[in-house]
C-alpha positions as CSV (number, residue, x, y, z in Angstrom):
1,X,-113.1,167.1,93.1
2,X,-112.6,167.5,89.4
3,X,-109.3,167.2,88.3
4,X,-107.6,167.8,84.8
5,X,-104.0,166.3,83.7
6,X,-103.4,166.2,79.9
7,X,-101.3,164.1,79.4
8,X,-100.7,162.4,82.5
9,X,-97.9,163.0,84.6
10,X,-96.7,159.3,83.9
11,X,-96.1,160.5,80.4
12,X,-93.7,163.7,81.0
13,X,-90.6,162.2,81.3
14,X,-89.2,162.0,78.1
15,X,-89.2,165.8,77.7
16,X,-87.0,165.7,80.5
17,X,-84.5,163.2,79.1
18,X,-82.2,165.7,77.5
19,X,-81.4,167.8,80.0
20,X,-79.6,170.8,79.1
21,X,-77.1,173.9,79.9
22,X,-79.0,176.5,81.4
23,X,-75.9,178.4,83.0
24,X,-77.5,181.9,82.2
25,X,-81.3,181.2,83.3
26,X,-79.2,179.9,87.1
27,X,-77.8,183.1,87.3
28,X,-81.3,185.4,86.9
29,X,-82.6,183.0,89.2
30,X,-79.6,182.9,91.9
31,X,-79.7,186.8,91.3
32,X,-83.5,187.7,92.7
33,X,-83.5,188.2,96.2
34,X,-86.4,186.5,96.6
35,X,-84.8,183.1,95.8
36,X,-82.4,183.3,98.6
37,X,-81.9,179.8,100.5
38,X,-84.0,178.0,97.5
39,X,-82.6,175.1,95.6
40,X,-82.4,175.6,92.1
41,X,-81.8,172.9,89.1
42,X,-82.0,173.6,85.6
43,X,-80.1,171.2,83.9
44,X,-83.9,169.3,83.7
45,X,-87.1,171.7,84.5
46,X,-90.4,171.6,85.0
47,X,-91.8,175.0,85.0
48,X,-95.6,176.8,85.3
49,X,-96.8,180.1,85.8
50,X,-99.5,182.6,87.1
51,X,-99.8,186.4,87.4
52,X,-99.2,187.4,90.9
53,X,-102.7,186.6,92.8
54,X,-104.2,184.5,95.3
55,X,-104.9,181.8,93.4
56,X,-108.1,179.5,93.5
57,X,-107.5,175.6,93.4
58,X,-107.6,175.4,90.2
59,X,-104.4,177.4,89.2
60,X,-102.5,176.2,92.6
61,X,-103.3,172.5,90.7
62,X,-100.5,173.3,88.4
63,X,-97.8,173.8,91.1
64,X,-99.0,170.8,92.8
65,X,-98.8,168.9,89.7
66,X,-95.1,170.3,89.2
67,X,-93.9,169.2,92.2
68,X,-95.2,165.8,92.0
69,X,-93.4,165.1,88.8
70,X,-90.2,166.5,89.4
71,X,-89.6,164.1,92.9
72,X,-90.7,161.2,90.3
73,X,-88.3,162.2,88.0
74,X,-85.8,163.6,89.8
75,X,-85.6,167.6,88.3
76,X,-85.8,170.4,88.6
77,X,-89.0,173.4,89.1
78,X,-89.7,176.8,88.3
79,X,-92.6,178.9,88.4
80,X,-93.0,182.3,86.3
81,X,-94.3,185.3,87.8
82,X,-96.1,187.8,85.2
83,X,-95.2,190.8,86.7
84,X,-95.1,192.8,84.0
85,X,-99.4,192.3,83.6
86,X,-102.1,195.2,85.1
87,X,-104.7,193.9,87.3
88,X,-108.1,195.1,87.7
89,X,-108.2,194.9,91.5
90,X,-105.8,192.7,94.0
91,X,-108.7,191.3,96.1
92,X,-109.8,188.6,98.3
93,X,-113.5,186.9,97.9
94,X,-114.7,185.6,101.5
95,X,-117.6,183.1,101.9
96,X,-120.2,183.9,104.6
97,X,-123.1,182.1,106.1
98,X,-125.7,183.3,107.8
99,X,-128.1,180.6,109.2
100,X,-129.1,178.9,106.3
101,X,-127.6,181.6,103.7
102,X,-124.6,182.0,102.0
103,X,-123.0,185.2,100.7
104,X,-119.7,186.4,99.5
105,X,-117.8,188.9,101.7
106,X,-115.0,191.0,98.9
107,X,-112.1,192.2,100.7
108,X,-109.5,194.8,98.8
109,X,-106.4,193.9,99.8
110,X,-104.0,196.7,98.6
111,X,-104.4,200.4,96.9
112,X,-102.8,199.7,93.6
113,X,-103.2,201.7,90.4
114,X,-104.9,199.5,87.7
115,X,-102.9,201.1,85.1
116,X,-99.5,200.0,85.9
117,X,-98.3,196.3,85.8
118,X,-97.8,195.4,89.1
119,X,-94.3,194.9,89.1
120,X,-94.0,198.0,88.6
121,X,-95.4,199.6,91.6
122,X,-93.6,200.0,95.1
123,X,-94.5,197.8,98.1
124,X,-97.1,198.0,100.5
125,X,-96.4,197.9,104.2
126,X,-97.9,193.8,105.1
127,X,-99.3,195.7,108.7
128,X,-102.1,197.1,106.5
129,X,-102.6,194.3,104.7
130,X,-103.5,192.4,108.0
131,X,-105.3,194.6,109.2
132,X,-107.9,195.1,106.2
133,X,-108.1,191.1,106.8
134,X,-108.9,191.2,110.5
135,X,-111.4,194.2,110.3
136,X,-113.1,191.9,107.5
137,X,-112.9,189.2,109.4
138,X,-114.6,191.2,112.7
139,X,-116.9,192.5,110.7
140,X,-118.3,189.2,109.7
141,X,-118.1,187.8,112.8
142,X,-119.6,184.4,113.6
143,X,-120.6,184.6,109.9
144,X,-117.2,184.0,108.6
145,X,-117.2,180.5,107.1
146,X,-113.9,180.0,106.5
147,X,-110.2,180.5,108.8
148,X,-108.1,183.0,107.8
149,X,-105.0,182.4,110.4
150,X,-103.0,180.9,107.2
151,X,-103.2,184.0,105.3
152,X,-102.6,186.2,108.2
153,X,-99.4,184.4,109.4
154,X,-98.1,184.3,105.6
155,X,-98.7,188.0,105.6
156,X,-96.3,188.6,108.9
157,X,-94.0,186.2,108.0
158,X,-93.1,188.2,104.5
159,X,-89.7,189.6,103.6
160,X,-88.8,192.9,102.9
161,X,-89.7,193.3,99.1
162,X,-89.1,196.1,96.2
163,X,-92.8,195.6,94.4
164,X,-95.8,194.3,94.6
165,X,-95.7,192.0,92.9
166,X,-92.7,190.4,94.6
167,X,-95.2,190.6,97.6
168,X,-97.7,188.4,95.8
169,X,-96.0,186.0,94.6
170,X,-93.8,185.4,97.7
171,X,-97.1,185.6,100.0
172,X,-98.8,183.1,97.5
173,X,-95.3,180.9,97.7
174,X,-95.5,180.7,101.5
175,X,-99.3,179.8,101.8
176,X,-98.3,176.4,98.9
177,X,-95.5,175.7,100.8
178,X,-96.4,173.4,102.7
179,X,-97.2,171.2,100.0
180,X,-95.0,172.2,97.8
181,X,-91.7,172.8,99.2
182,X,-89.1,175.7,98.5
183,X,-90.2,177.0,95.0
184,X,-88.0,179.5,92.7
185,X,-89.5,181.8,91.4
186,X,-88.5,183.5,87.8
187,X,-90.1,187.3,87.0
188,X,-91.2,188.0,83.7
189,X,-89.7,192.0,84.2
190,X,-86.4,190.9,84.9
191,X,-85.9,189.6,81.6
192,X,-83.9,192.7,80.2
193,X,-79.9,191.5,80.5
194,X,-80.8,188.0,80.3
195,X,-78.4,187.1,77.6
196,X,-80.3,184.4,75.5
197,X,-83.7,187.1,75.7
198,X,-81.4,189.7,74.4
199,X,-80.6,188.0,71.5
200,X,-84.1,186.9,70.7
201,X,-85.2,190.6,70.6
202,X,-81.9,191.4,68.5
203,X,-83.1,188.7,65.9
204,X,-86.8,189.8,66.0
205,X,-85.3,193.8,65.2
206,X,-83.3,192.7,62.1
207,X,-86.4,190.7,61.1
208,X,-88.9,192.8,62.5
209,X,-91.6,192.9,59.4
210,X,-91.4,189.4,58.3
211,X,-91.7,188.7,62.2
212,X,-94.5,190.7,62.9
213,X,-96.5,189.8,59.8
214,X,-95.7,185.9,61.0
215,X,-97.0,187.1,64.6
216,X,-100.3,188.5,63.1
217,X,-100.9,185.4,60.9
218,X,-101.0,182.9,63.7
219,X,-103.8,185.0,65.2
220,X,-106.9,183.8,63.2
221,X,-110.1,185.7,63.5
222,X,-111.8,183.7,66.0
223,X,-108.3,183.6,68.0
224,X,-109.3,185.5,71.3
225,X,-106.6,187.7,71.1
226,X,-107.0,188.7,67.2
227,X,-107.4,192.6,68.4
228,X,-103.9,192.6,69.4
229,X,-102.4,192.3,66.1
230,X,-98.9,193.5,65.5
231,X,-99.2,197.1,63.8
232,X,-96.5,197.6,60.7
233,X,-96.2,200.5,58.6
234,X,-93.7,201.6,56.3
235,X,-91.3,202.7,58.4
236,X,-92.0,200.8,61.5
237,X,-93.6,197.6,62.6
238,X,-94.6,196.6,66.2
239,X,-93.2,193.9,68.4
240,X,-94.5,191.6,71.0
241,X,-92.6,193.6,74.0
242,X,-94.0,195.9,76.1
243,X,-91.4,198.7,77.7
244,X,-91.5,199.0,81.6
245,X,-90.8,201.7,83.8
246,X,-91.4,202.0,87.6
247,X,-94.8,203.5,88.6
248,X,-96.0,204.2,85.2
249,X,-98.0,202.5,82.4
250,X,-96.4,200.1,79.9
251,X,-95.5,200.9,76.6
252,X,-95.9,199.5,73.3
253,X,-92.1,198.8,71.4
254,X,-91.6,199.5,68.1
255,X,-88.5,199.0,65.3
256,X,-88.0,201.9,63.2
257,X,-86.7,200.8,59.8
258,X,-86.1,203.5,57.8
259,X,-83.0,204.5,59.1
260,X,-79.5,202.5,58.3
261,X,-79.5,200.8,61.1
262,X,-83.0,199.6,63.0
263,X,-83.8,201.2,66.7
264,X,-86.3,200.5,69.1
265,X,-89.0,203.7,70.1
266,X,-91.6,203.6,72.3
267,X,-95.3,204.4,71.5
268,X,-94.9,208.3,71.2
269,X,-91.8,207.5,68.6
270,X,-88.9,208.4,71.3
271,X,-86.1,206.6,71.2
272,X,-85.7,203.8,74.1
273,X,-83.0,205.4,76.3
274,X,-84.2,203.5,79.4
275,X,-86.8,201.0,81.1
276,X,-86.8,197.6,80.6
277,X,-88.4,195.2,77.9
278,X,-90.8,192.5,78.7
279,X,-92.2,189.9,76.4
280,X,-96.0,190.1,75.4
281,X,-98.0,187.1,75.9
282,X,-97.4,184.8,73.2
283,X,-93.4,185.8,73.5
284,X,-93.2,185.3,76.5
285,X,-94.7,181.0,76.3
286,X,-92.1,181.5,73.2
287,X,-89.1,182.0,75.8
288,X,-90.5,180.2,78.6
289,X,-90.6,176.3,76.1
290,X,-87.4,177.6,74.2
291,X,-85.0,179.0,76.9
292,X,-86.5,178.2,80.8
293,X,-87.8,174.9,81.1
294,X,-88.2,171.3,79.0
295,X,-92.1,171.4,79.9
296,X,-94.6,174.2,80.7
297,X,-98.0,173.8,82.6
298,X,-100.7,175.2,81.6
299,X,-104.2,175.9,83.0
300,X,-107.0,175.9,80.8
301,X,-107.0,179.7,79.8
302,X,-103.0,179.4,78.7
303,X,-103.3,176.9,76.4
304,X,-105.3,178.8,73.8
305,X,-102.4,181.4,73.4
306,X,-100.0,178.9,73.6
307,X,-101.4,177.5,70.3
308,X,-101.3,181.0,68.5
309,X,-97.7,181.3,70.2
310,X,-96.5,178.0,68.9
311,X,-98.1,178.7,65.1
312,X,-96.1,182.0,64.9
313,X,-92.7,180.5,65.9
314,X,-93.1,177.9,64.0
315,X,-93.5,179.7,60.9
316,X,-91.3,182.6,61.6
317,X,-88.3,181.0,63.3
318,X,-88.6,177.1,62.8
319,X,-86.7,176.3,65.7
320,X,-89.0,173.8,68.0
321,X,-89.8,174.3,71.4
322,X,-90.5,172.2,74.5
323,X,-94.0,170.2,75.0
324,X,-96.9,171.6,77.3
325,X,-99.2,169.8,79.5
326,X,-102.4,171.5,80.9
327,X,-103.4,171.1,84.6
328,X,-106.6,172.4,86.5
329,X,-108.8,171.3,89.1
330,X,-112.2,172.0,90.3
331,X,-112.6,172.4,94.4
332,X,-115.6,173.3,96.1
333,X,-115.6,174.9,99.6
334,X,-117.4,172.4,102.5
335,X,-120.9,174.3,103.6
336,X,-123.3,173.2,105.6
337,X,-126.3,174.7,104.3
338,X,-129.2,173.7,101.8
339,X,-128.5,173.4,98.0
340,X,-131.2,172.9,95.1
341,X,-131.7,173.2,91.9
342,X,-134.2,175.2,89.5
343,X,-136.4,171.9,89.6
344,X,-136.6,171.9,93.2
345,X,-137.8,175.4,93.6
346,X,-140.5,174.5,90.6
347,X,-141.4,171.4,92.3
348,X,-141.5,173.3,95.7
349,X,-143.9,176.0,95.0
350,X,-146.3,173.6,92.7
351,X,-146.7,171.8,96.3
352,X,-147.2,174.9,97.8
353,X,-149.7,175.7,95.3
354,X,-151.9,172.2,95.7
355,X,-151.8,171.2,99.2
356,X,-154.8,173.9,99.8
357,X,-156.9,172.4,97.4
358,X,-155.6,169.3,98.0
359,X,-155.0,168.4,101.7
360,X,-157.7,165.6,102.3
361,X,-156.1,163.5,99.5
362,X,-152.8,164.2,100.3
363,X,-153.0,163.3,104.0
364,X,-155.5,160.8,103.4
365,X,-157.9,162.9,105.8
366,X,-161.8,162.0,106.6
367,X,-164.7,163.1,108.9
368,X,-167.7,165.2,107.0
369,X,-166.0,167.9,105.7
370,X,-164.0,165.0,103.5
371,X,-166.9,162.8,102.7
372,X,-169.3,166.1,101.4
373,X,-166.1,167.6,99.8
374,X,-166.2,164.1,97.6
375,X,-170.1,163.9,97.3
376,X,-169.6,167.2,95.5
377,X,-167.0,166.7,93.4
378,X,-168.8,163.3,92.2
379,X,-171.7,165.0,91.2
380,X,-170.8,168.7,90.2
381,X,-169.9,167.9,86.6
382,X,-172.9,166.1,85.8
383,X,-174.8,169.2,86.8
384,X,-175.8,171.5,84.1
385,X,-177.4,174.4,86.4
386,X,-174.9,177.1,86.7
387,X,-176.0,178.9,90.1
388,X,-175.9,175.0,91.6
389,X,-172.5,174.7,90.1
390,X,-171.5,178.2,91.6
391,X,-172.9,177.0,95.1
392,X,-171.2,173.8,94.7
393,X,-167.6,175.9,93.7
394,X,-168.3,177.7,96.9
395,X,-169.2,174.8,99.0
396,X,-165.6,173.5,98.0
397,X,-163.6,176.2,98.5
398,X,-165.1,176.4,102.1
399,X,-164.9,173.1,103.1
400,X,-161.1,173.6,101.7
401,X,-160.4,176.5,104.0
402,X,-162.1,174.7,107.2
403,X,-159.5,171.4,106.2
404,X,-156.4,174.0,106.2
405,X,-157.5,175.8,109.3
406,X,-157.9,172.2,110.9
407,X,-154.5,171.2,109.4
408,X,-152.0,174.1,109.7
409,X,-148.8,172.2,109.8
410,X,-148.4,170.6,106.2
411,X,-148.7,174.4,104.7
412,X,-146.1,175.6,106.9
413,X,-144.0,173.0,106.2
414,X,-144.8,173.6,102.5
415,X,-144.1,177.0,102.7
416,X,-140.8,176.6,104.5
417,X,-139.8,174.2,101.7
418,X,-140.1,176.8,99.2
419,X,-138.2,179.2,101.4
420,X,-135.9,176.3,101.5
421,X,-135.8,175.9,98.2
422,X,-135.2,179.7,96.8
423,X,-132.7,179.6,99.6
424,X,-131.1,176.9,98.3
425,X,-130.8,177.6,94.7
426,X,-129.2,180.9,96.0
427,X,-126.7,179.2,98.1
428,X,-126.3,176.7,95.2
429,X,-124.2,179.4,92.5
430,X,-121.8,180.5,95.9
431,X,-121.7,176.6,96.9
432,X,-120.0,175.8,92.9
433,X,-117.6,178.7,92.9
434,X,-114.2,177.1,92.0
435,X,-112.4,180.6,92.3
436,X,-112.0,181.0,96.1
437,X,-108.7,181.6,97.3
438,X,-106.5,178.3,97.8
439,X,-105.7,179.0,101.0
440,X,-109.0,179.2,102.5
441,X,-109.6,175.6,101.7
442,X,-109.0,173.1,104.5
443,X,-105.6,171.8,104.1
444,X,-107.3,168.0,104.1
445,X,-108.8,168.7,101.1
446,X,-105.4,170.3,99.2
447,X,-103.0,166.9,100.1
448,X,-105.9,165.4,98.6
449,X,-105.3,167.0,95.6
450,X,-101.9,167.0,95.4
451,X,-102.0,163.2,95.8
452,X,-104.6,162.8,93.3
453,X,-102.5,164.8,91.1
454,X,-99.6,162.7,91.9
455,X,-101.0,159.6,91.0
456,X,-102.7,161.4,87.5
């Protein structure tokens, strides 16, 4: 187990000192259905965030992480669901093992359309769902190498949802809760009507060039997300907001400035009449440090953004924003089957490749064969004649064969090294992945990260 904490938890409590009034952020949150029954503090807030997945370890590390600092410091959590993001496909990787070999079994979970954010797209019935598990699971048989009852009863025991994404993030939120307690959960869609979100995209509309070109200058060329400058024209500059509407694409938002008064269009230069507005990456770690939380978590990926996100409102709006910490861990599934290296396989197949020439030294073997074998190598290089020398060759490479056909066993057992060997160094790459699902983890092995997280 690998485990990231920067800075440690031990360190986080003076962002929480303040506390402050967060009377309309309780509202969003005592608003969403999906937070029903769930305690929910704002005053002081600890707050993280994922796109609406199956999580490996590593991203689950940051709830655990949350949790563990707010019963040290008595606040409160929150964790942000980006609903508003497209996913490439809404699967779930499962390990196999056959004998000695390990594979990786994909399942695909739901039919979703890759070009709509998944919060926008309608809820699937959870009966499918199980049952794509259990076919994959009798379809793998014996060869399935991990249990998948936790999934499966998370799966049955969800609540009736509107999206898809709800579905997610409430199926991820019962598979972590039983070592992370009742969680609420804030989506990044349901921005639109949050008061203090409508008045940061009212500000960024008055100001919308000097905002953008502030946007576009915190992206430096080598920042990874330089292609997705802000565009401004004459009469119109880009903002970081993307317009939503059910079961279709998202939208780019734009001011247009050339009338009296500014109004927001969409991509195609219609007027916004309806939808709702969601915040683009680097807004949206803008509102989560300025208006949900007095820390954010992130993983390793977030924090790169965040840095782009923190230069621009710095420069364009001045007004400071909570402190980060980044979280991650690296977890490797338990198999019981061979593992090597490149150097193994190298070392390996070099045995395979001298024990035929070599047996009699190797195995310290004697009898006739042995001593002539050494009579001629003592004596070969010393002669000059080439047919004796070719005889000789001959001689060797006979006595050689007559050694291996009298000693079988060691080149089998060299041979099933190397099988061993390539075996192993194909196992090794499924053996490493970090990226499994959380849940298919043994539950031993996620208290023992949440309790080495605890005490980072």
């Amino acid at each position: 187990m690998r485990v990231t904490c920067q800075p440690s938890i031990s360190q986080w409590q003076p962002a929480l000192d303040g506390g402050r009034d967060r009377g309309d952020l309780a509202l969003l949150l005592e608003s969403t259905p999906i937070n029903e029954g769930v305690p929910i503090r704002v005053d002081r807030l600890l707050a993280t965030g994922h796109q609406p997945l199956l999580w490996h370890p590593g991203i689950a590390a940051k709830d655990l992480a949350m949790v563990a600092a707010a019963q040290r410091f008595e606040a409160g959590v929150l964790h942000l669901v980006v609903d508003h993001d497209v996913l490439d496909t809404i699967q779930l990787q499962l390990p196999r093992q056959d004998g000695d070999r390990l594979g990786v079994h994909t399942v695909q979970l739901v039919p979703h359309n890759p070009a709509v954010p998944v919060g926008c797209q309608d809820a699937v019935d959870p009966a499918q769902v199980i049952a794509t598990i259990r076919e994959a699971a009798e379809q793998l048989g014996s060869a399935l190498a991990v249990e998948l009852t936790p999934i499966l009863d998370a799966c049955a025991a969800l609540k009736p949802c509107r999206t898809l994404a709800e579905q997610l993030a409430q199926l991820t939120a019962i598979l972590l809760r039983p070592c992370t307690g009742l969680v609420p959960l804030l989506f990044s869609g349901s921005f639109g009507g949050f008061a203090p979100f409508d008045n940061m995209v009212d500000e960024m509309v008055r100001d919308a060039a000097r905002c953008a070109k502030c946007y576009n200058h915190a992206l430096s060329g080598s920042d990874p997300m330089a292609a997705v400058k802000l565009r401004i024209d004459r009469n119109r500059v880009e903002l970081p907001l993307w317009l939503l509407h059910d079961n279709e694409p998202r939208k780019r938002v734009f001011v247009e400035t050339s009338a009296s008064q500014p109004t927001l269009s969409a991509g195609d230069g219609n007027p916004i009449e309806s939808g709702r507005l969601a915040p683009r990456a680097m807004l949206l770690s803008v509102i989560m440090r300025r208006l949900c939380c007095d820390l954010f978590i992130h993983g390793m990926g977030g924090q790169h953004y965040d840095l782009a996100a923190e230069r621009w409102w710095r420069s364009w709006s001045g007004t400071p924003l909570a402190p980060t910490a980044v979280v991650s861990a690296d977890l490797m599934l338990p198999f019981d089957a061979p593992l090597a290296d490149g150097s193994q396989l190298d070392r390996a197949l070099w045995w395979q490749h001298h024990l035929p020439h070599n047996l009699d030294r190797a195995f310290k073997l004697d009898g006739a064969d042995v001593v002539r074998k050494r009579d001629l190598l003592a004596r070969m290089n010393d002669d000059r004649d080439r047919c004796r020398r070719a005889h000789a060759y001959a001689e060797l490479h006979a006595i050689n064969r007559r050694l291996v056909d009298a000693h079988p066993q060691p080149l089998r057992d060299a041979g099933a090294a190397v099988d061993n060997a390539r075996a192993g160094l194909a196992n090794r790459g499924i053996a490493l992945k970090r990226d499994w699902c959380f849940a298919l983890y043994p539950p031993s092995q996620l208290r023992r990260l949440a309790a080495t997280l605890a005490e980072a």
